[in-house]
mmCIF file as Biopython writes it, N, C-alpha, C and O atoms, coordinates in Angstrom:
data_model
#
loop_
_atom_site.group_PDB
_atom_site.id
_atom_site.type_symbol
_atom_site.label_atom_id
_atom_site.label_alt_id
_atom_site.label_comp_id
_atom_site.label_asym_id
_atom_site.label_entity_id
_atom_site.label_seq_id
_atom_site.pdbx_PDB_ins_code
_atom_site.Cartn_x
_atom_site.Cartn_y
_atom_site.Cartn_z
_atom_site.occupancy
_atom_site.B_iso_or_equiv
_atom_site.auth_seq_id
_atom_site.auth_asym_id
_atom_site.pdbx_PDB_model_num
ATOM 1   N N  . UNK A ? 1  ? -15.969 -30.360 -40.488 1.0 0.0 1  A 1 
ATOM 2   C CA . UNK A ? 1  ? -16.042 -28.991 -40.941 1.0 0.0 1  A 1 
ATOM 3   C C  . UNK A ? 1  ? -16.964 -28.142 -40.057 1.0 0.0 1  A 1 
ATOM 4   O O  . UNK A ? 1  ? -17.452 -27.045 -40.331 1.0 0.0 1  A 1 
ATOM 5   N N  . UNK A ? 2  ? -17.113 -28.914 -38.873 1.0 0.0 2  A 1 
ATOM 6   C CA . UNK A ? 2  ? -18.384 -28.083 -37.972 1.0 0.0 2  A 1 
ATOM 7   C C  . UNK A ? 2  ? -17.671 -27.631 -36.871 1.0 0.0 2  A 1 
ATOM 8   O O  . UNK A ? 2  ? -17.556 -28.396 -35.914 1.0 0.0 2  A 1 
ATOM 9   N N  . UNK A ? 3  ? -16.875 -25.876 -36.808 1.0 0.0 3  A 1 
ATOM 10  C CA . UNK A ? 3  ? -16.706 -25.528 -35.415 1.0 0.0 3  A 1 
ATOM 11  C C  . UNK A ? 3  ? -17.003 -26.172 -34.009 1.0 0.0 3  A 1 
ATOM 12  O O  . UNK A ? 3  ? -17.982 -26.482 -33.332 1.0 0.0 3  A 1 
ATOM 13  N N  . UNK A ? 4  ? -15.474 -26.209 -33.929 1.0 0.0 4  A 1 
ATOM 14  C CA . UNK A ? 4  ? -15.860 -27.259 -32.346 1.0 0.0 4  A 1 
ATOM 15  C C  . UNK A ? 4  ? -16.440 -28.094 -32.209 1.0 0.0 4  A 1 
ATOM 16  O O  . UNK A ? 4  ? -16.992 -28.417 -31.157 1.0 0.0 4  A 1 
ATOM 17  N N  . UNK A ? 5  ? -16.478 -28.835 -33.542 1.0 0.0 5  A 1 
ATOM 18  C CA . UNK A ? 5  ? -16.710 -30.683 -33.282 1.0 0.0 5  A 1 
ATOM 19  C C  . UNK A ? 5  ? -15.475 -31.091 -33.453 1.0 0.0 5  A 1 
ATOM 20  O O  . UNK A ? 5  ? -14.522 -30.394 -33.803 1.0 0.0 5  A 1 
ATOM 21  N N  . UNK A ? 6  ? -15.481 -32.908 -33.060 1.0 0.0 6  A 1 
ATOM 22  C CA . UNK A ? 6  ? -14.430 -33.234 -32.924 1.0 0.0 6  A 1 
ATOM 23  C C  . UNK A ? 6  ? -15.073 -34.975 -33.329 1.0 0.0 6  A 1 
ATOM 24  O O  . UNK A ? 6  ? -16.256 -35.285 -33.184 1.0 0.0 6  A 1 
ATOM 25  N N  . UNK A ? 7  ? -13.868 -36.032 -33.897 1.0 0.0 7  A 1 
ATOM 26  C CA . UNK A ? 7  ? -14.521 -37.203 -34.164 1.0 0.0 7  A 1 
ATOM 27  C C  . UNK A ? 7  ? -14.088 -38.049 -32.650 1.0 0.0 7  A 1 
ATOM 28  O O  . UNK A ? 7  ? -13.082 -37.800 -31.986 1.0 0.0 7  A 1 
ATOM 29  N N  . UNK A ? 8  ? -15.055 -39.016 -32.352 1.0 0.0 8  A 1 
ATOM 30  C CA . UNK A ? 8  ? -14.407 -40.016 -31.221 1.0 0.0 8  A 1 
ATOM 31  C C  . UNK A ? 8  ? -15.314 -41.216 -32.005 1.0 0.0 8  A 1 
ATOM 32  O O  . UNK A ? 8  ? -16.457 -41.334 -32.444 1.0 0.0 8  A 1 
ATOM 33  N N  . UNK A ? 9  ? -14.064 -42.044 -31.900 1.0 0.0 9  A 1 
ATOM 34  C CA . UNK A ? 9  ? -14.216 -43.232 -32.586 1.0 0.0 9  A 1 
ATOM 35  C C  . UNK A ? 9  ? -14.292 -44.610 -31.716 1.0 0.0 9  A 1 
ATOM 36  O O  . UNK A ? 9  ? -13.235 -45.190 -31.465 1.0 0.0 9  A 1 
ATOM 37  N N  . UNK A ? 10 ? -15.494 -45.123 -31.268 1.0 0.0 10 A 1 
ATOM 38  C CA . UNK A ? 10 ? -15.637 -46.422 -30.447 1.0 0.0 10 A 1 
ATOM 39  C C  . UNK A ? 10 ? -15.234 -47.496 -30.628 1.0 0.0 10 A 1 
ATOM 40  O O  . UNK A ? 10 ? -15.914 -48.132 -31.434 1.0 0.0 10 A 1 
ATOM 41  N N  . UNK A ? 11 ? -13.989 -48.254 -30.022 1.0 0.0 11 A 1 
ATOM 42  C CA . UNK A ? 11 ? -13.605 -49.849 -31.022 1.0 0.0 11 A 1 
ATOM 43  C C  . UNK A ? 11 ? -14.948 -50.479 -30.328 1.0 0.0 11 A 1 
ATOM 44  O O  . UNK A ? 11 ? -15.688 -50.340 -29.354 1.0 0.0 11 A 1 
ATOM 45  N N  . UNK A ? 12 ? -14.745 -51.271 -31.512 1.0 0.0 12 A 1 
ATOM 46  C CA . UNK A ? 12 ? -15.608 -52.933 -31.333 1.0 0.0 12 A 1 
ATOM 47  C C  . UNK A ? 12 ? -17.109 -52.370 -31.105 1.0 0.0 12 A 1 
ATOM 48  O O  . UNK A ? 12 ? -17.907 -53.030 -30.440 1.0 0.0 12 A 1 
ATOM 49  N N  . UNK A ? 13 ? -17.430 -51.246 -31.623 1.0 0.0 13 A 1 
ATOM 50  C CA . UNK A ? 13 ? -19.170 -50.838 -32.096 1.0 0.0 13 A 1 
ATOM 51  C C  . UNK A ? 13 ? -19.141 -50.223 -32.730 1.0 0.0 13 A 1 
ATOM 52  O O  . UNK A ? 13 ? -18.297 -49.343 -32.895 1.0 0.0 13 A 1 
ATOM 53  N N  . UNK A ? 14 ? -20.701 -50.623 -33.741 1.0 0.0 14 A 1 
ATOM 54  C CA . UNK A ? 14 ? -21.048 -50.588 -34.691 1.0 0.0 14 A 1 
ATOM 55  C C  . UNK A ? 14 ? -22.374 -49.317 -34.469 1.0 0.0 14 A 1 
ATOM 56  O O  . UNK A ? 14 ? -22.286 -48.361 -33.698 1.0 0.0 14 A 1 
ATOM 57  N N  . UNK A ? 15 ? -23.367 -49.581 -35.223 1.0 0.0 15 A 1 
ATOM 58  C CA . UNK A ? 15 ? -23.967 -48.245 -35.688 1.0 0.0 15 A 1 
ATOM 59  C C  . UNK A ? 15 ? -25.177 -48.235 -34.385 1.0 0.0 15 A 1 
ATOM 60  O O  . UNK A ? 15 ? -26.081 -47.406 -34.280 1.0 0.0 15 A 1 
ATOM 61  N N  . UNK A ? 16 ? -24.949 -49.204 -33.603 1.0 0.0 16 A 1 
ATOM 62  C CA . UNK A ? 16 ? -25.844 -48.644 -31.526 1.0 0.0 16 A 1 
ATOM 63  C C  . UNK A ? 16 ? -24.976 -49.216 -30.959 1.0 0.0 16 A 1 
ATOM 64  O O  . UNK A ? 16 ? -24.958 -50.411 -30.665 1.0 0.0 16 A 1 
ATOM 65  N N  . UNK A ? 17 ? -23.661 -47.906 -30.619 1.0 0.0 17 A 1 
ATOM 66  C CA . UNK A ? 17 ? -22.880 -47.674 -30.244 1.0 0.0 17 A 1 
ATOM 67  C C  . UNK A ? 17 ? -23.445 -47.756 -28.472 1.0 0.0 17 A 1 
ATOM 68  O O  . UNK A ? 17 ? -22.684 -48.451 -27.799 1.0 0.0 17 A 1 
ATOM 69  N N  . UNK A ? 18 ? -24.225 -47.362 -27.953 1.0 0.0 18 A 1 
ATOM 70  C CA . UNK A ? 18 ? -24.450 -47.115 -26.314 1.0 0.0 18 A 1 
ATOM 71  C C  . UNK A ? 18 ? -24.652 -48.946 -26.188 1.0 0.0 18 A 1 
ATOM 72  O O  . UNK A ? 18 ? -24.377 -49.576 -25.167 1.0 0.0 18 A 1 
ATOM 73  N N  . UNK A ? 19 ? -25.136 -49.502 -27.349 1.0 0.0 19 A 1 
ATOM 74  C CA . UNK A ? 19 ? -25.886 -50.847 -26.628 1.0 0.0 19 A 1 
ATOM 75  C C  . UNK A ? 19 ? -24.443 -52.074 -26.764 1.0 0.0 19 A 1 
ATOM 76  O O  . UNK A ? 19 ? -24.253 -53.102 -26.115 1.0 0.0 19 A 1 
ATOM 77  N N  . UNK A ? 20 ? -23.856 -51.632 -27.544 1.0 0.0 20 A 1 
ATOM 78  C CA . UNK A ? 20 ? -22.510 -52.709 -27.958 1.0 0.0 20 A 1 
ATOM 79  C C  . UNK A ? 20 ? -21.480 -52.047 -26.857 1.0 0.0 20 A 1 
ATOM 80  O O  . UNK A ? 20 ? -21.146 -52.915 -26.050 1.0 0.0 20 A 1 
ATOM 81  N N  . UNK A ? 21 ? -21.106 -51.257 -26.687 1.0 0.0 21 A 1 
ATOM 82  C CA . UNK A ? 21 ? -20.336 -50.296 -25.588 1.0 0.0 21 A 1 
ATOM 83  C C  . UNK A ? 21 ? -20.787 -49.316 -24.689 1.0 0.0 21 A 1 
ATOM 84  O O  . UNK A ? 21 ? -20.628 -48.096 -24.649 1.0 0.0 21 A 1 
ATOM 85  N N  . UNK A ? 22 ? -21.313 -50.020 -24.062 1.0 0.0 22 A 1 
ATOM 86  C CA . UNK A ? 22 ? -22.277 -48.645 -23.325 1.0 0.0 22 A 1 
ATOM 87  C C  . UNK A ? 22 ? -21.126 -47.266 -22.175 1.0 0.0 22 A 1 
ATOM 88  O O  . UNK A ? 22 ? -21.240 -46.061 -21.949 1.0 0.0 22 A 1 
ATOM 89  N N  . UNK A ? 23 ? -20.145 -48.327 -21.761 1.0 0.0 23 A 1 
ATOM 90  C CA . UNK A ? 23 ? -18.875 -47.695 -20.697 1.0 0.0 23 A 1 
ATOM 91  C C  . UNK A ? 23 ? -18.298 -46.804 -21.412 1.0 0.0 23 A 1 
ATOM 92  O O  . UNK A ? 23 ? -18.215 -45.697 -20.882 1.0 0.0 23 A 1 
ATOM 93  N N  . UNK A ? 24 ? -17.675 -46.971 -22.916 1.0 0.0 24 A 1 
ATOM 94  C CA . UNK A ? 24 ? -17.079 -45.921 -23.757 1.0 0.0 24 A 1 
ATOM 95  C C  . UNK A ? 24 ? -17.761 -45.464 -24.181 1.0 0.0 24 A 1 
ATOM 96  O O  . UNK A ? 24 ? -17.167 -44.387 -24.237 1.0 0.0 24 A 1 
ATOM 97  N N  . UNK A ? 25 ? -18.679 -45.269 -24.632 1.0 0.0 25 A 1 
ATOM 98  C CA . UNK A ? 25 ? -19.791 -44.530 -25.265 1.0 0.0 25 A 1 
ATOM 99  C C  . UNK A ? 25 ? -19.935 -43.444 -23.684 1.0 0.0 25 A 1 
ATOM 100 O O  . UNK A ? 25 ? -19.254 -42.439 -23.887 1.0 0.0 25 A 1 
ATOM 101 N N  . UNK A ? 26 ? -20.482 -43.400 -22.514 1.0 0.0 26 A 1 
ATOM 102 C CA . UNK A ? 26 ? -20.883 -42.719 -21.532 1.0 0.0 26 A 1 
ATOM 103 C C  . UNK A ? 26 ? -19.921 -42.348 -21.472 1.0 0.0 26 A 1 
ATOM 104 O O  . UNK A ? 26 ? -20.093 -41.137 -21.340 1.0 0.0 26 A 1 
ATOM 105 N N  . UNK A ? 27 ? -18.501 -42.610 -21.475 1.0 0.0 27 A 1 
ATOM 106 C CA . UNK A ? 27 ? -17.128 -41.861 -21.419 1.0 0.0 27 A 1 
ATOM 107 C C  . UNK A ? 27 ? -16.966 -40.691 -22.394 1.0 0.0 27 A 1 
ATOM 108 O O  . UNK A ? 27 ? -16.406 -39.625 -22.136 1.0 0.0 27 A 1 
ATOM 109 N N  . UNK A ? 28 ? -17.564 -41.060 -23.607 1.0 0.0 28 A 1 
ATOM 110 C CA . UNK A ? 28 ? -17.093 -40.330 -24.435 1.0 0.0 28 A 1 
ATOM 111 C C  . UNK A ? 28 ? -18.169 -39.101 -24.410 1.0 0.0 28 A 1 
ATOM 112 O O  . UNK A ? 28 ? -17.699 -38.019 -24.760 1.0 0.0 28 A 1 
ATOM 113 N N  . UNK A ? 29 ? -19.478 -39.118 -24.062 1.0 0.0 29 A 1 
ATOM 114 C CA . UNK A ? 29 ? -21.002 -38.762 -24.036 1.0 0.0 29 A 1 
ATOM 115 C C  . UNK A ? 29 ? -20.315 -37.584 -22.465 1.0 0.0 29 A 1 
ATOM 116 O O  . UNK A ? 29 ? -20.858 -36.484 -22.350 1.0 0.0 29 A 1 
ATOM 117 N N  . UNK A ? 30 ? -19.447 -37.883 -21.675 1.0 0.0 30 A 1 
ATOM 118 C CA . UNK A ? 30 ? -19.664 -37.246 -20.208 1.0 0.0 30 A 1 
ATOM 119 C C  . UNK A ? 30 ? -18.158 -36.145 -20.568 1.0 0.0 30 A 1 
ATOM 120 O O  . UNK A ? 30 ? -17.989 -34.939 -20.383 1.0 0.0 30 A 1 
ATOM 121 N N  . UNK A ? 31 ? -17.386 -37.065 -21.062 1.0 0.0 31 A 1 
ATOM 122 C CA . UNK A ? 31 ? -16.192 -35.850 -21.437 1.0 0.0 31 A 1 
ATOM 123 C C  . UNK A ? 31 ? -16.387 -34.684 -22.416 1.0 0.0 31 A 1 
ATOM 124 O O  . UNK A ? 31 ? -15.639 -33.721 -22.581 1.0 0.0 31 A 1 
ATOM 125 N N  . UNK A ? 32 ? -17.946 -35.066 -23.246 1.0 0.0 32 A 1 
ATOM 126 C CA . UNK A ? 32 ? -18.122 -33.661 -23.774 1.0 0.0 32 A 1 
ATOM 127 C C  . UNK A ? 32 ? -19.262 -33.166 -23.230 1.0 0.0 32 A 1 
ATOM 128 O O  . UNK A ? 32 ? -19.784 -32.421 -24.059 1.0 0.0 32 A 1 
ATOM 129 N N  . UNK A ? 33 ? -19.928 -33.231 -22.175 1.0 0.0 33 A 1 
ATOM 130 C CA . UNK A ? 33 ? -20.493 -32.487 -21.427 1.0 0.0 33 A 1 
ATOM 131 C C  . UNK A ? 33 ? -19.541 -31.422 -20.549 1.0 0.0 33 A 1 
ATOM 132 O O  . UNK A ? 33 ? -19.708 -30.209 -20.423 1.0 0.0 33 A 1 
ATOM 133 N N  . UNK A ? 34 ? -18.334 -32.393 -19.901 1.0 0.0 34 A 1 
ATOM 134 C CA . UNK A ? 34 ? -17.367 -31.715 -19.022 1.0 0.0 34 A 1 
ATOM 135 C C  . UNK A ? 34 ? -17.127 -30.280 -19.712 1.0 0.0 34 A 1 
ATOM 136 O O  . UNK A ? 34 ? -17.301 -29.117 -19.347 1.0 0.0 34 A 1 
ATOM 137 N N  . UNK A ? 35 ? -16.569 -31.004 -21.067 1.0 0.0 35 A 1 
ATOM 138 C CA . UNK A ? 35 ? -15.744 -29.476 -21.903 1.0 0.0 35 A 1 
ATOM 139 C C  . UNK A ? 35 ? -16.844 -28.639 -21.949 1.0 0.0 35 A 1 
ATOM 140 O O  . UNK A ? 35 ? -16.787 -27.589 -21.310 1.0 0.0 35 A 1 
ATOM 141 N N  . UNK A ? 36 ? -17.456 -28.806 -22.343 1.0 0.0 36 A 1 
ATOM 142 C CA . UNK A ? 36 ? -18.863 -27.731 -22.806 1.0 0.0 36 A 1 
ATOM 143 C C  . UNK A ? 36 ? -19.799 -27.328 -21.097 1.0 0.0 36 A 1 
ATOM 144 O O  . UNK A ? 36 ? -20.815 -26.639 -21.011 1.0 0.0 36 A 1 
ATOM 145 N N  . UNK A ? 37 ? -19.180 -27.894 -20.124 1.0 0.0 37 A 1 
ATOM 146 C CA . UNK A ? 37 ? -19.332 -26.789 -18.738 1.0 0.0 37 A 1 
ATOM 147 C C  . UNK A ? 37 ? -20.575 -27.411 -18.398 1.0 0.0 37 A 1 
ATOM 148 O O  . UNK A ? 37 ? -21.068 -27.044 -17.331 1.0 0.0 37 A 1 
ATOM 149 N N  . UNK A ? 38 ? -21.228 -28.323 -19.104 1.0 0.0 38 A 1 
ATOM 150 C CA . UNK A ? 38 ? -22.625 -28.744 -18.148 1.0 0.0 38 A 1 
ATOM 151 C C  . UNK A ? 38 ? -22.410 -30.287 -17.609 1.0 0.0 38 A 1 
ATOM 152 O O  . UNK A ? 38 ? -23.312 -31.111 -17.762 1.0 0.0 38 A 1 
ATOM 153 N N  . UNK A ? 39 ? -21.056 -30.664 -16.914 1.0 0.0 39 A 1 
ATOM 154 C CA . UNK A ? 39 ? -21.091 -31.553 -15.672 1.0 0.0 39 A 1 
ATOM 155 C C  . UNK A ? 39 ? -19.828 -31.167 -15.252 1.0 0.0 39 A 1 
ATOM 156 O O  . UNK A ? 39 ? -19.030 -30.273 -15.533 1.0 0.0 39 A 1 
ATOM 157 N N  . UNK A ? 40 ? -19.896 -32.248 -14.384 1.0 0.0 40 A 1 
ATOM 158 C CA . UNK A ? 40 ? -19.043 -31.652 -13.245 1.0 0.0 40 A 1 
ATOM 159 C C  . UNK A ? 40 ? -17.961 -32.690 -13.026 1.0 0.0 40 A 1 
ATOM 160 O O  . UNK A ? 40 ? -17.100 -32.511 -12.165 1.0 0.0 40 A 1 
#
């Protein structure tokens, strides 16, 4: 219900998501930097 959020859902991690998946987690962490214009 929060303008311009969105859910992304990590398989196979649990609630420290960077330490069980750190590759999808930074995937998911860098594609919403992209949208929101601060990377490149």
């Amino acid at each position: 219900m929060i303008p311009g959020s969105r859910l992304e859902i990590i398989e196979d991690a649990g609630h420290f998501a960077p330490a069980e998946q750190p590759d999808a987690c930074a995937h998911v962490i860098l594609n919403w930097l992209r949208d929101a214009g601060l990377a490149d």
